[in-house]
N, C-alpha and C positions, 0 to 999 in steps of 0.2 A: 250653380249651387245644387249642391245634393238635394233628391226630392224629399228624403223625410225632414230635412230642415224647412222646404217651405212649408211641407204640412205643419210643422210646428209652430210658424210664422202664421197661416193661416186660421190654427187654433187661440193664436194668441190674440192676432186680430177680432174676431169673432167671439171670444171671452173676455175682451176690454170692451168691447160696446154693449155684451148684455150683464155683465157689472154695472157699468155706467147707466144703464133704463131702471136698476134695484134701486141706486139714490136719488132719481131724479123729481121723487116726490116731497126732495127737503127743498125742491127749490121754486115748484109751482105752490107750497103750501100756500107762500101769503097771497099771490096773484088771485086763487082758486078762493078761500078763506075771505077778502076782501069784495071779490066778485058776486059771490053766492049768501052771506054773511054767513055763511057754515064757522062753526066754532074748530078752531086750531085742533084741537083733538080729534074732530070728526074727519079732516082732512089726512093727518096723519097715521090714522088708521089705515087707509089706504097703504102703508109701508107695511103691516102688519100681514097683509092679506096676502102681500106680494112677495115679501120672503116666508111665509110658510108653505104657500103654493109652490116658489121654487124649492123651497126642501125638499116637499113632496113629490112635484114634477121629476126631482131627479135622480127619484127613485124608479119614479112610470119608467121616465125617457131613456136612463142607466140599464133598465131590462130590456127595452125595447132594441136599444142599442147593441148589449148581446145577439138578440134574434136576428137584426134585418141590419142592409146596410145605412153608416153612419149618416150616410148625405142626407138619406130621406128622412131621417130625424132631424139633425141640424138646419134642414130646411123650412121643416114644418116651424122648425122654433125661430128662425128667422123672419118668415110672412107672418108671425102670428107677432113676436114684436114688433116688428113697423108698421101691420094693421091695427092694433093695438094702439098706439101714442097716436094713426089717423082718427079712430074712435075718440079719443080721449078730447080731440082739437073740438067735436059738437057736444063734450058733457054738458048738461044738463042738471043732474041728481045723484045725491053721495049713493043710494043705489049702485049706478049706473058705475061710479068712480072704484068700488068696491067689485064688484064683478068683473072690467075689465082688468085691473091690476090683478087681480087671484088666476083668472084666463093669462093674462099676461105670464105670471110666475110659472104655474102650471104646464101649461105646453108651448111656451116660448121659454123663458131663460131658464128653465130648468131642465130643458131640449137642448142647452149649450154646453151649460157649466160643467155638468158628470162627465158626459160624455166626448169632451173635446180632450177634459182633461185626462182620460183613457186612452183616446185616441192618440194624443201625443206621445204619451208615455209607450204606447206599441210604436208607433214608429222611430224611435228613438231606444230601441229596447237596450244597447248599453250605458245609457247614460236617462233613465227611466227619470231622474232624479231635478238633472238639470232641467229636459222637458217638460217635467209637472212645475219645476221652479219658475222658467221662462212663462209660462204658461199662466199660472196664478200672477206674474206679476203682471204682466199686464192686466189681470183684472184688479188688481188696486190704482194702476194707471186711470184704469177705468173708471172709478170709482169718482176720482178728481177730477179728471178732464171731460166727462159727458156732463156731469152736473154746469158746470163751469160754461162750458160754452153755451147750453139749455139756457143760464140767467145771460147771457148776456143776448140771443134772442127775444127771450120776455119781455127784457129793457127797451131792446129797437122797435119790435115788433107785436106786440104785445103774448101774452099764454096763447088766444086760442092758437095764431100764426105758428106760437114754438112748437106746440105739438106737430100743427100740419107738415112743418120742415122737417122736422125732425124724424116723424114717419117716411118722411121721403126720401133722406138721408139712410133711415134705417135699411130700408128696401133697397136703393139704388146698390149700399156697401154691403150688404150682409148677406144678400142672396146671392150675387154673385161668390163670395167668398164659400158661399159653401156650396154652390156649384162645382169648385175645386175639390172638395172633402172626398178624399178617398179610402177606404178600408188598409191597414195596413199588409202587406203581402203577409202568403201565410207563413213563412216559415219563418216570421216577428212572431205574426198572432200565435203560434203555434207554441214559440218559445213564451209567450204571458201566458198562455195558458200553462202552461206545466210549472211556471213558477209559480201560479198559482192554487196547484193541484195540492197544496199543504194547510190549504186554508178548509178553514169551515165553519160552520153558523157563530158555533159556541164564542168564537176566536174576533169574528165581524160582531158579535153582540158587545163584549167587551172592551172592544176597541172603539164602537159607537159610546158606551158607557164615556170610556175617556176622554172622546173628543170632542162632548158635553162638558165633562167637568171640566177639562181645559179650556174654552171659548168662554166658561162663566170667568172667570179667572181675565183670560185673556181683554173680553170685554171691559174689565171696573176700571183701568186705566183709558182704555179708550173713551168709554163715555163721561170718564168724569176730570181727565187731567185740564179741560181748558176750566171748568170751576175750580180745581185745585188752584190753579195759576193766578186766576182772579183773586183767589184768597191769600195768596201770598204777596199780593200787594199789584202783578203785572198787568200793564194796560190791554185793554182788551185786543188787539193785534196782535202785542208778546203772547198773552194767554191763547191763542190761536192758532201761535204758531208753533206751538207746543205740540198740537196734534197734527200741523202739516211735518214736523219734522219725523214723526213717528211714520207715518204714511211713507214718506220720501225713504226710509232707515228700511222700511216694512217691504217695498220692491226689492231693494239690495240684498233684502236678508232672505227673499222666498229663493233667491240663482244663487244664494251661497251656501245654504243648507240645503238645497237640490243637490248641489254637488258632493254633499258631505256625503248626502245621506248614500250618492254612487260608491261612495268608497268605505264610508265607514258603517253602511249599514243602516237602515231606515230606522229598526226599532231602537236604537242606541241611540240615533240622533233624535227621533223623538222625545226619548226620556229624555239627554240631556238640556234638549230644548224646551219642554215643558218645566223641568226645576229649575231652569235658567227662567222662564217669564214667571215661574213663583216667587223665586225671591227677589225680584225687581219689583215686581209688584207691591210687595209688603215696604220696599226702600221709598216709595215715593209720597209717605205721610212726614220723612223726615228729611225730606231735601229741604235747604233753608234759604234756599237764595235760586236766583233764574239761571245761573248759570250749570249748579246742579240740576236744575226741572230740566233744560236743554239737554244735556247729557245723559241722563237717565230716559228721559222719551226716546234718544235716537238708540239707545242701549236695548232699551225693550222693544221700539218697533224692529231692529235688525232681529233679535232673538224669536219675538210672538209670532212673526213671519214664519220662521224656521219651521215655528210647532206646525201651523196651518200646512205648511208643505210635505212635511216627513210623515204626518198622519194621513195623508193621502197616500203616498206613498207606506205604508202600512198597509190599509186597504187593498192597493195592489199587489202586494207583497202574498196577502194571508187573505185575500178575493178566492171561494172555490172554482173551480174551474169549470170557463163556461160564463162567472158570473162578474165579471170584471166592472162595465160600468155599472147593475145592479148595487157592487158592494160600494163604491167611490160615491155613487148618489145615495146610498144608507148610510154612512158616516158623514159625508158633508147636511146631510138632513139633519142629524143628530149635532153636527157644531152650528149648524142655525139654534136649533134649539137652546143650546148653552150659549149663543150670544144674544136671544130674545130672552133670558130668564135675567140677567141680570140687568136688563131698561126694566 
C-alpha cells in the first residue's frame, strides 16, 4: 500500500478515537450523576468544557502544527487523552470533572482533530477531498462506536474500571499510531502551500462566519429529530433510530462530497451542500408519517456531511500560506460554535 494511504489510514484511526473521548460524557452522565448525587446538568457541563476547549485547542495545536513537526503534536494530544480518562477513573469533584475534560479538549483532541485533518489532505494532495472525506468519517464512526463500547464496560465493570480501561486502551492505540505520523514530503507540502498562497485573513474570517451559520442550521435536525419522531407518534427505538440513520447517511456522505468537492471544486460543493441541508431542514416539520422521517434523516445526514467536509476543504483551499492547520482549527472552532448555539 502506497505510504500516503496509510498515513491517511492512520489519521483516520486516530480522529475516530478522539471523536469518540468528545461523547463519551453522554454515557458516564448517569453512572457519575447517581454516584456523586451531582444534578444531570452539572454533569453534562462537563461536554461543554470539552468541546470548546477542543475548538480552541485546534486553533493552539493547528498553529503549532504549521511551525514544528506533526508527530510531536499528535502525540502530545494522544498522552494527554489516555492520561486524561486515567484521571477521570479517581474523580472525585465536578471541579476536578470540569478541568480535566477542558485539559482534555485543549491539548488532547484538539492536538488530533485540525491537525490530522491537514495532515491528510497534504498527503493526499490530489485528491485533498477524499482524504479530509475518509478522515472526518471516521470521526463520526467515532462518535458511535467509543461511546457504545465505554457503556458496555460501565455495565461489566463498573465507571471507575471504564475510565481505567479505557485510558489504557487510549494509550496502548493512539501513541503508537502516532508514532507513525509523519510530515508530508515537501514537494506535497510545498504544493498546500501555494494553493494556499490565495488565501487571507479577510476570506478565513468569512468562511468561519459561514461555518457558524451552517452548524446552527446543521445542528436543529440533529438535536431535535428523535423528539420530532416521538411526536409523530414513533416508539422510542423508531424515534432513535432516526438519528442512527442520519449518523450512518452522515459517514457515506463526508467520502462522497470529498470526492465531489476533488472534482467539482470545494467552494461549489459547499454552497451546494449547505442550501441542500437548508431546505431539508425546513422539509422535516411536514413529514407526516415514519416512513418520510426515514428518508429525509438519511437525505440530510448524506448532505449535512457534505457541508462539514467541503468547508474544510475551503479552509484549505483559501488557508494563507504557511497557515494551513492554524486556519482548519479557526473554522472548525467556529462550527463548534454554531453547533453549541443551537443546544
Amino acid at each position: 500500500m502506497p505510504y500516503p494511504w496509510v498515513m491517511v489510514g492512520v489519521c483516520t484511526a486516530m480522529v475516530t478515537m478522539a471523536f469518540g473521548a468528545v461523547g463519551l460524557v453522554a454515557v458516564f452522565l448517569t453512572p457519575l450523576a447517581a454516584e456523586f448525587a451531582w444534578p444531570r446538568a452539572d454533569v453534562s457541563a462537563a461536554y461543554s468544557f470539552a468541546t470548546i476547549a477542543t475548538g480552541l485547542g485546534g486553533i493552539a495545536m493547528g498553529h503549532f502544527a504549521d511551525r514544528m513537526p506533526v508527530r510531536r503534536v499528535v502525540l502530545c494530544g494522544a498522552l494527554v487523552i489516555g492520561t486524561a480518562l486515567l484521571f477521570l477513573s479517581e474523580l472525585q469533584t465536578t471541579h476536578q470533572l470540569y478541568v480535566i475534560h477542558a485539559l482534555m479538549g485543549l491539548v488532547g483532541i484538539g492536538a488530533i482533530l485540525a491537525p490530522l485533518n491537514s495532515l491528510a489532505s497534504q498527503w493526499l494532495t490530489r485528491n485533498p477531498g477524499l482524504a479530509i472525506g475518509i478522515v472526518s468519517a471516521g470521526g463520526a464512526a467515532g462518535q458511535g462506536l467509543v461511546p457504545y463500547f465505554a457503556r458496555h464496560l460501565i455495565l461489566t465493570e463498573g465507571w471507575r474500571h471504564a475510565y481505567l480501561i479505557l485510558g489504557v486502551l487510549f494509550l496502548v492505540i493512539m501513541v503508537p499510531l502516532a508514532l507513525l505520523v509523519r510530515d508530508a514530503p515537501r514537494p506535497a507540502a510545498a504544493r498546500a502551500a501555494a494553493s494556499g498562497a490565495q488565501g487571507s485573513k479577510g476570506l478565513l474570517a468569512l468562511l468561519s462566519l459561514a461555518a457558524a451559520l451552517c452548524c446552527i442550521c446543521m445542528a436543529t435536525p440533529l438535536v431535535h429529530v428523535v423528539t420530532l419522531g416521538s411526536d409523530r407518534g414513533l416508539a422510542g427505538g423508531d424515534a432513535a433510530g432516526l438519528l442512527a440513520v442520519m449518523m450512518v447517511a452522515g459517514m457515506a456522505g463526508r467520502v462522497a462530497f470529498g470526492r465531489l468537492s476533488d472534482r467539482a471544486g470545494s467552494l461549489p460543493t459547499y454552497i451546494a451542500a449547505s442550501a441542500g441541508q437548508t431546505l431539508l431542514a425546513f422539509l422535516f416539520p411536514y413529514a407526516a408519517n415514519e416512513a418520510q422521517l426515514y428518508a429525509l434523516s438519511a437525505l440530510f445526514g448524506l448532505v449535512f456531511s457534505g457541508a462539514m467536509t467541503s468547508f474544510l476543504l475551503c479552509a484549505r483551499e483559501y488557508a494563507p500560506a504557511g497557515s494551513l492547520g492554524l486556519s482548519i482549527g479557526t473554522v472548525m472552532f467556529f462550527a463548534w460554535v454554531g453547533m453549541a448555539l443551537d443546544a
